[in-house]
C-alpha positions in Angstrom: 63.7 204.3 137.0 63.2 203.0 133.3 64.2 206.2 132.2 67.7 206.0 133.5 68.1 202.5 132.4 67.3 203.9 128.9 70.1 206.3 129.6 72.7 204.0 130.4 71.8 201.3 128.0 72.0 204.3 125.5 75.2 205.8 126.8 77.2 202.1 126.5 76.2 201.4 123.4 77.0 204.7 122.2 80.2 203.9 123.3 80.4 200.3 121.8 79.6 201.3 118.8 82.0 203.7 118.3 84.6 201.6 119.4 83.6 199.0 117.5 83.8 201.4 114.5 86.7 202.7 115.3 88.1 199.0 115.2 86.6 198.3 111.6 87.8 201.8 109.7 90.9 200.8 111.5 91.2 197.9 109.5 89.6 198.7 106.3 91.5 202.1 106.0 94.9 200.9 107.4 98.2 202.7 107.7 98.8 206.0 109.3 95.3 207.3 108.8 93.5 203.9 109.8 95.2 204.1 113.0 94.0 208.1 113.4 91.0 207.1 112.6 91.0 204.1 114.8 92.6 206.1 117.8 90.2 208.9 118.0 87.3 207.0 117.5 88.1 204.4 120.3 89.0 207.2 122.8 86.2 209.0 121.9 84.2 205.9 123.1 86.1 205.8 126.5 86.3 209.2 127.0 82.3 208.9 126.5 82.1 205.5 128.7 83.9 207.1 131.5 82.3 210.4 131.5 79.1 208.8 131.8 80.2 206.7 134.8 81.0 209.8 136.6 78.2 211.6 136.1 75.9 208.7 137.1 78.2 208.7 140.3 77.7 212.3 140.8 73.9 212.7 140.2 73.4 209.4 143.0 75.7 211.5 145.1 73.9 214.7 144.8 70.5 213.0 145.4 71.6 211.5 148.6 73.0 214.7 149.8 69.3 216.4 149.2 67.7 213.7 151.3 69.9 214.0 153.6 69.7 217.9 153.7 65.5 216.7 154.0 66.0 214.9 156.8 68.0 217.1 158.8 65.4 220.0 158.2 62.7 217.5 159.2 64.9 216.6 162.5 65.5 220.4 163.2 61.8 221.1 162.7 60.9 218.3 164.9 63.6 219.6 167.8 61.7 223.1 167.2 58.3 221.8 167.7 59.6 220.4 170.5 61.6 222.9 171.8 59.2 225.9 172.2 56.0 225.5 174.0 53.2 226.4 172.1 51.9 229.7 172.7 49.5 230.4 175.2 46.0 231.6 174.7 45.3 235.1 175.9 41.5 234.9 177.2 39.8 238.0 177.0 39.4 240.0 180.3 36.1 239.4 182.2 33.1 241.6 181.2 33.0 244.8 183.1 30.5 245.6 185.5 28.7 248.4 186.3 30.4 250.4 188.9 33.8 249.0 188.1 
């Protein structure tokens, strides 16, 4: 759990920064190129931000489809175990006797 905390604490402020950057050489550069520089560095950070929402969505979705998936094998093995009788024990014939 820590770990993915990591991850998203990482991820935002990843993306803060670079907008935050992007704002700065915005200003200190100015004109045409401060605004370049100000555009693609502040998309780039919500590009980044919203990529990493959707991922995070799509990993949470793909774990609950595999427990899920578990369950219904579990369910299907139960209805199995269930379903067939278990098999029957063959005893051996009886010992032959002499004469038989």
């Amino acid at each position: 759990m820590s770990d993915r905390i990591v991850d998203a604490v990482v991820s935002l402020w990843a993306a803060a920064v670079l907008t935050v950057l992007g704002a700065v050489l915005g200003i200190v550069v100015g004109g045409v190129p401060g605004v370049v520089i100000a555009c693609i560095l502040i998309g780039t950070a919500g590009v980044l931000a919203v990529s990493y929402v959707f991922l995070r969505i799509g990993l949470q979705e793909d774990r609950a489809r595999a427990e899920e998936e578990a369950a219904r094998e579990a369910a299907r093995e139960a209805a199995r175990e269930r379903a067939e009788p278990a098999p029957r024990r063959r005893l051996s014939p009886p010992p032959r006797r002499r004469g038989d």
